[in-house]
Every structure is written in C-alpha cells, then in structure tokens.
N, C-alpha and C positions, 0 to 999 in steps of 0.2 A: 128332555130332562133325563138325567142315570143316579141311579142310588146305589148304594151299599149298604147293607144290611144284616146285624151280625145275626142271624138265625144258626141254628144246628147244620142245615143245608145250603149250601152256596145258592143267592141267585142267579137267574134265569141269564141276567145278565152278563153275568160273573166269571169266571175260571177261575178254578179252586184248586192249590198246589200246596203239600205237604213241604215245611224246610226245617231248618235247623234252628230259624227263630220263631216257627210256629205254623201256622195256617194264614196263607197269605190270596187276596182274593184278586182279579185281576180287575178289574172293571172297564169297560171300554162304552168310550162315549166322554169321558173326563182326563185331569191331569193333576188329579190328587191323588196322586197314590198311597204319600204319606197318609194321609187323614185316611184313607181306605182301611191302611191296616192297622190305624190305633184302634178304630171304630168295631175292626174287626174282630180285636184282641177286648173288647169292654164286654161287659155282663150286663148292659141295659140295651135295648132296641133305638139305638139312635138311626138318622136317617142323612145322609149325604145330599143335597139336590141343587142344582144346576139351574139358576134362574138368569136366562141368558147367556150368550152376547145377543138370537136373538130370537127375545122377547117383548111382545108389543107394549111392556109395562115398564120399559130399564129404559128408557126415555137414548133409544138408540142402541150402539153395542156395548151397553156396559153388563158386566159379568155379575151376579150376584150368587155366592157363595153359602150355600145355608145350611147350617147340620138343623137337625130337628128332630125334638122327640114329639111325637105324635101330629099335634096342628101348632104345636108353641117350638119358637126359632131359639135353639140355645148358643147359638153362635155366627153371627154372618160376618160374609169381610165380601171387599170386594176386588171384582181382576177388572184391570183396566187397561189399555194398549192396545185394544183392534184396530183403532178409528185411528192411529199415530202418522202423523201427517211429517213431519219434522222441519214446519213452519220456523222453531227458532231457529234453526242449524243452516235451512236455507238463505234466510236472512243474511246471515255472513256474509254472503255472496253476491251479491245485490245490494247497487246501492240506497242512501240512506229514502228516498222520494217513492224507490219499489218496495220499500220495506210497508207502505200502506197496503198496498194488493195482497200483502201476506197476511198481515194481521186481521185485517177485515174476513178473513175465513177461519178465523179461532173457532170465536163464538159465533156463528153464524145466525144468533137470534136478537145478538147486541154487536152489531159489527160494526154500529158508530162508536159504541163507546171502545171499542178497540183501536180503532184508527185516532181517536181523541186522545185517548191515556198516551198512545205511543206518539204523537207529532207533539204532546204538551214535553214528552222527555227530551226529545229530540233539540225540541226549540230550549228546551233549560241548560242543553251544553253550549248550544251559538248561543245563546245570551242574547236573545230576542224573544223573550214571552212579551216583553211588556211592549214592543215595535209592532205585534200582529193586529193587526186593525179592529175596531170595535163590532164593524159590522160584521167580520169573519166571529168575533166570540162569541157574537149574540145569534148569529144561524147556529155554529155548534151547539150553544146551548138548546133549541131549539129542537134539532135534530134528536138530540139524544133524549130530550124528554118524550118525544115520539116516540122515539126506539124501546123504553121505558115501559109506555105505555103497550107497545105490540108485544113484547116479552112478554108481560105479565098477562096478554090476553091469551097468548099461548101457553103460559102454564095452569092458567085456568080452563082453559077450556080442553086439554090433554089430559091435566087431571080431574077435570068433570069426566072426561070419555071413560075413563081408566076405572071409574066410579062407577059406571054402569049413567050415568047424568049426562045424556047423549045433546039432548037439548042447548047446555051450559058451551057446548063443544061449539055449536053450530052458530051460536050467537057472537061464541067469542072468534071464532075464525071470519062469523060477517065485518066485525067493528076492525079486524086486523086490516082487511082489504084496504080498507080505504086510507091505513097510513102507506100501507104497503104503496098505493097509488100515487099519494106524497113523495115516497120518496123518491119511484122511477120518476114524477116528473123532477125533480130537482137533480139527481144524480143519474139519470138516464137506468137505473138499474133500480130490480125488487130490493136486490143484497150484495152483498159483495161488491159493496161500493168503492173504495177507496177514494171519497171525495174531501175526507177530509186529507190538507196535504202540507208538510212542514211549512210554515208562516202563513198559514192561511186556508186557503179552501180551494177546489179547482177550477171554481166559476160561482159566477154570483147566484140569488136563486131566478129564475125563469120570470118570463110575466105569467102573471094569472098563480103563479105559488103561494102570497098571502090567502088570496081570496079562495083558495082551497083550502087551506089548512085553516082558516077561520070558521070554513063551513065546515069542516072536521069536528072542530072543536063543541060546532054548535048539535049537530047530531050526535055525537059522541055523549055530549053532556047529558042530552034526553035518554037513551039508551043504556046510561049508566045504571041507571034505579030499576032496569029487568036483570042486573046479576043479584042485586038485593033479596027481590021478590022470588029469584028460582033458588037461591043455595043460602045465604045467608039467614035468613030464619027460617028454611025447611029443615024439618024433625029428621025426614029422612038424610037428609045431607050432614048435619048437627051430629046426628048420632054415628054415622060412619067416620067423623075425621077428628071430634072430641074428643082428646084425652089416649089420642093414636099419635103413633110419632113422638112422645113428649122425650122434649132435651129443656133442663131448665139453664139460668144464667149461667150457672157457674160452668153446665156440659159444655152449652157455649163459647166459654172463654179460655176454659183448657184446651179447645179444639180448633178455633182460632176461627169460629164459624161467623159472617158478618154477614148482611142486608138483613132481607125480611126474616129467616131465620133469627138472626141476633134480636132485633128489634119485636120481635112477637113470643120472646123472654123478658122484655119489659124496660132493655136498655135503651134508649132513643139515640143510639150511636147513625152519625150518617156525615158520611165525610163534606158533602156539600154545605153542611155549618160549622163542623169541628176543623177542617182544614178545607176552606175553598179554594175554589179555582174557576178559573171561566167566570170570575165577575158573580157567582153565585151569591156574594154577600150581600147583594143591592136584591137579590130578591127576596119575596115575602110568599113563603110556605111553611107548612108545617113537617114534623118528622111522625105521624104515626108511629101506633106502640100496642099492642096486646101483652097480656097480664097471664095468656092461658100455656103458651110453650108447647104448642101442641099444633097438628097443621091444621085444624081450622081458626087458628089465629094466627097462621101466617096466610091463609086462605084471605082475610079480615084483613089484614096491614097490606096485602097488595091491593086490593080492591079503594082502600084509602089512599093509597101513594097513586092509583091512575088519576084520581078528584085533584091532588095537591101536584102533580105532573101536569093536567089543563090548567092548575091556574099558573105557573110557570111558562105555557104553551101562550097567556093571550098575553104576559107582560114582555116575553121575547118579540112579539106583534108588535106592540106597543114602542118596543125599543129599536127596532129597526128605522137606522137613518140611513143614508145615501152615504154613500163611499167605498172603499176598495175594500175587498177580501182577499188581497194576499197582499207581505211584505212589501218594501220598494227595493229594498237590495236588489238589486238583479245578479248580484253573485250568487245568492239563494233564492228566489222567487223563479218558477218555470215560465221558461223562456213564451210560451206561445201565447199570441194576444187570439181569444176564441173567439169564435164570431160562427153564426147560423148563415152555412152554407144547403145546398140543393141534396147534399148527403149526410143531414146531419151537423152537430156539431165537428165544427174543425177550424184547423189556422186561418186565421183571416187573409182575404188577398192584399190585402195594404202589407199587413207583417212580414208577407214571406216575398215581397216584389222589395220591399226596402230590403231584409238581409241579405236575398239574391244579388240585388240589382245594385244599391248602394252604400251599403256597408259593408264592408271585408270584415270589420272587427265584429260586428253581431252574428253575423254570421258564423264566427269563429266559435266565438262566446257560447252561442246558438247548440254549436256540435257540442262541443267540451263538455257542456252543464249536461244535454241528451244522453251522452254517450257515458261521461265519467261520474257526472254529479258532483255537488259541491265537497268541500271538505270540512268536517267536525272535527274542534277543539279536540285535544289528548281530554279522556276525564269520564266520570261516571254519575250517571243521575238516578233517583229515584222519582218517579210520580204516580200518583193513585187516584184514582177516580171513582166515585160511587156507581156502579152498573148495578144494570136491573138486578142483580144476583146477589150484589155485595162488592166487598173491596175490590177492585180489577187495580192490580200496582203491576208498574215497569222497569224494570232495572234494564238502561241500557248505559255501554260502556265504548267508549271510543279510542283507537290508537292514533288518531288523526290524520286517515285515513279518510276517502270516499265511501266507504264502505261500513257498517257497526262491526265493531271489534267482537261485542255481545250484546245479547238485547232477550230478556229472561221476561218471565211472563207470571205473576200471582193471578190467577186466575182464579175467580172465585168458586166454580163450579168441583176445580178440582179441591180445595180445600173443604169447601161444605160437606164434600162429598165423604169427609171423617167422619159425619156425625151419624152416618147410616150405622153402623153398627150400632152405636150408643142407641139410637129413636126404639133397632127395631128388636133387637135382643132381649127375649123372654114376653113379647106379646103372639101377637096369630101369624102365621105364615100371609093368610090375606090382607095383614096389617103393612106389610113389606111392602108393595104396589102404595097404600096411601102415603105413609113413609116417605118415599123416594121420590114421588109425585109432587110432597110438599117445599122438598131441599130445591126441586128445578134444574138439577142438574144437564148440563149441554157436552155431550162430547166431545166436540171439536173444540172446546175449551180446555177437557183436560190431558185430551195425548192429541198434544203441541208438536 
C-alpha cells in the first residue's frame, strides 16, 4: 500500500518539490498523481491508499482506490484492467463453434452459464432455438444449476475466509468438490468447458452421470443445514456483515445492479420467471428475497437460492428422456459422431472409415464445417440469462459471415461492480473487504 499525506513535512515516501502551482509531492508506489496533489493542497489529513490489484480481499486483481480520513473511506472507486484478456476481440477471429472455448473463461466460476447465454444468441440469429433438442435443454438446465450452486459456495466460503470464518471456507470448498467432479465427468473438464455448443451440446451425458449427481444432491441436501448452524444465526458472524455494505432499492436500480445483490433489496427480480428461457417456465421454484440490503442478506438469499437450485437439479433428473443433444441440420450440427476409444473420447471408427472410405461428400462437408464453420444469418441478437451473479446478457451481431461480426458481453460482475463505491463510502476501511466480498465480484468477467 502508498499514501500521501498532507502534513507540514513530506513523507517518507514521498519527494517534495517547490513549483509555481504550489508544493507538489511525488509518491512512488501509485498512479494518482492528481488526487496526490489535491490532497496535498487541503487543510484536513486525508489518506490515499492502495488496496490492491494484489490483495488477498479484491477477490483477484482488482484495484481499490481509497481516500480516508482516519478508519472512515471518504471516497473509493475502483481500477480495473489487470486481468484483460481480450476474449471479445478475439472472437472475431474464430469461428462461431470456437467462440464457446472463449466465453467459457470469462467468468471462470460460471462458465456454463457463459457458454449457455452465448449458443442461446447464436441459435436466435439461425433461427433454431425452438429445433435444439429437449434433452440438450434439460442437461443445460441442469448444468447451470450446478454451476449456481458451486458459485455461490465459493462466495461463501471466500467471504467466510476474508471474515476471519475459516471453518465456513473449508466446508464450502468440501461441497464445491463434488460438483466440480460432475462436471469433469460429464465434460471431461473442472472448467473451462466449452460443452455447451451451438444447437446442442458436445456429447450426451456419460453412464453413471445421473446416479452421481442424484447422489450429489442427496449429500448436498444434508450438509446444507451446517452453513445455517456456523454463519447464519452466529452473533459473531451477524454482527460483522449487518448493516455493512447496505445499498437500498432504489441504489440498486440507479446502478443497474441485478442477482443476489438486487434481490436482498427486496425486489424478487429473476430472469428465469420474468423472461424464461431453457424451458424454465415448466419449472417450480421460488425467487428468494431479503428486506435488509446489506451483505448478510445477500449472505441469506444465496444460501436460499442453493435449496431452490436442488430442487430444479431433481426435476431436470426427472425430465430427462432419451434422445439427441444436438441439432439434425448437419449444415450446423459438428460433424463427429463420438464414441469411447482406447485414448479417450474421439471420432468413432465407423464415422471416419465411412467419410474416408465411402463418401467424398461427407467428407468434404466434414472439412468445410472443421476448417470454416458454418455460416450466420446478417443480424443482431440480444439474450440474457440469470447467472449466479445476476443478469449475464449477450449482444452478438453477424455480417453473415462464418465468423461473429461482434459478440459484446454484460457481464454482471462488472456491472455490480458500480455499487462498491455506493456500499462502502463513509463506513470503516475494514467494512471495504465485507463490502466487496458481498457483490462476488469475478475478474475474468470484467476485463473481457
């Protein structure tokens, strides 16, 4: 951390030069110079300080920005851009079937729901939402309520850590394991999946994947009522996140702030009833809601949204029937029929001895799709999907081309990420860590 400090005597840190607009102090260690030399120029002892890119509380390298007089934050903003990947830009460049490998490392803690938001846009310009097979929307569904559920055990259990609630940490990374396990067996991968895939999915799920994730649900279910018993009715836990962080409705709406933040102001906004999709109107859950605007009622609305996420996890069980998970088109449907070889998953020997051996056109067809990918309509779509965070919307736009023209990202993380200032200005410096713990903010979500 580096300060600046308007005293009599320059600090320690400091170089202190006479000019023509005054006493100007240098400070090294920062890249505010301006704010150096207003601070320097005021007659109160305000305080510059540096929390981050990195510090083990900014939930990765985000920059927090703090003046402060004494232990009260009279002003934070935040710098963001370390972590800048330039996942939209590359996009561009790749076609529309690689654009899932990119998106799936946005948010790296919701990377189903990134790859879902973006193949629901995709499929809205071909004009085959309603062609993608039932049993493809009922695994998505699935998946992302997983995914749901593993988000939120990591923001609970990071900001238990962050809390000094080491315990909350170690329980909620045990129950994460075992979706995590879910899902390499179903997509071969922890993360960074890319399974979900324009009109479909990239394979059906595995044998033995129900009978896991039922056992999931069923140990899950038990283990749910030890985050009750360690945070939600402990005094000590109560009194560190009560009435810390508070944004009420209205900060909310000016700031365009959505999920568990919105909702634990007291709105029951939640896109999977207000505009479904993925078939979510056939299912029966609730939208949880806190009345306190503060982060232990957003603490409180995820810990209800993982109960109302299992019960969406046993009715996608329920609904799974036999049949394809991708398109029939085979002008958009990937070309390879998969099949469990001696190395893993790969092309089956039936599939590649026919395009070989007896078809010159599949074969062709085979390369073409491989090499160029299909081609999307002229035209522009929006889709939004409710992720663990909040709204995650897609604006993608096509020249009709193989390739996205543009493909723009709302990202919720970076949007919430407005209201830090509102939560934490004019409370304790150590209020700044619960604060920001409560929004859940991901950095790979917001420099894109």
């Amino acid at each position: 951390m580096s300060s600046t400090q308007s005293t009599p005597h320059a600090p320690a840190q400091a170089e202190e030069r006479e000019t023509t607009e005054g006493r100007v102090f240098t400070v090294t260690g920062g890249d505010w110079d301006e704010l150096a030399e207003s601070v320097g120029r005021a007659d109160d002892e305000r305080i510059i300080v540096n929390m981050g890119p990195q510090h083990p509380s900014t939930h990765g390298v985000l920059r927090l920005i703090l003046e402060i007089d004494g232990e009260t934050v009279t002003e934070a903003r935040s710098g963001i851009g370390y972590l800048h990947t330039g996942i939209e830009k590359n996009m561009e460049y790749r076609t529309w079937v690689q654009g899932s490998t990119f998106v799936t490392r946005m948010d790296y803690l919701t990377p189903l729901f990134n790859e879902t938001a973006y193949c629901l846009a995709v499929e809205k310009l071909l004009g085959i939402t309603e062609q993608v097979p039932d049993r493809a929307t009922v695994i998505r569904v699935l998946l992302m309520e997983l995914n749901r559920i593993s988000s939120h055990l990591v923001c609970i259990a990071t900001g238990g850590m962050e809390l000094g609630a080491t315990t909350i940490m170690i329980y909620g990374f045990r129950d994460r394991e075992m979706i995590l396990d879910i899902f390499e067996l179903i997509t071969g991968l922890r993360m960074n999946h890319a399974y979900v895939r324009v009109g479909g999915l990239a394979q059906d799920l595995p044998p033995g994947a129900v009978d896991q994730v039922r056992e999931f649900v069923k140990k899950f279910r038990k283990n749910l009522p030890e985050y009750d018993k360690l945070a939600t009715g402990n005094p000590i836990f109560k009194g560190r996140m009560q009435d810390v962080g508070y944004l009420d409705l209205t900060g909310c709406m000016a700031l365009g702030a959505t999920g568990p933040i919105l909702r634990a102001a007291g709105l029951p906004y939640d896109l999977r009833k207000a505009e479904p999709y993925c078939g979510y109107e056939n299912y029966e859950f609730e939208v949880p809601t806190a009345d306190t605007c503060d982060s232990y009622g957003r603490f409180v609305v995820r810990l209800a949204e993982m109960h109302e996420s299992l019960r969406i996890v046993e009715q996608c069980l329920d609904r799974l029937a036999p049949g394809p998970v991708m398109v029939e088109d085979k002008k958009i449907a990937w070309p390879a029929q998969l099949a469990l070889g001696p190395d893993g998953l790969g092309n089956s020997l039936d599939h590649i001895k026919k395009i070989m051996g007896t078809s010159m056109e599949a074969l062709i067809h085979h390369f073409k799709l491989v090499t160029e990918g299909f081609r999307v309509p002229p035209g522009q779509a929006y889709v939004a999907v409710e992720s663990a965070k909040g709204e995650l919307g897609v604006h993608a736009v096509s020249d009709g081309g193989t390739r996205p023209y543009r493909v723009h990202f709302r990202d919720p993380s970076f949007t919430n990420l407005q209201t830090m200032a509102a939560m934490c200005e004019g409370g304790q410096v150590a209020d700044v860590i619960v604060a920001v713990a409560s929004i859940d903010p991901v950095m790979g979500g917001v420099d894109r």
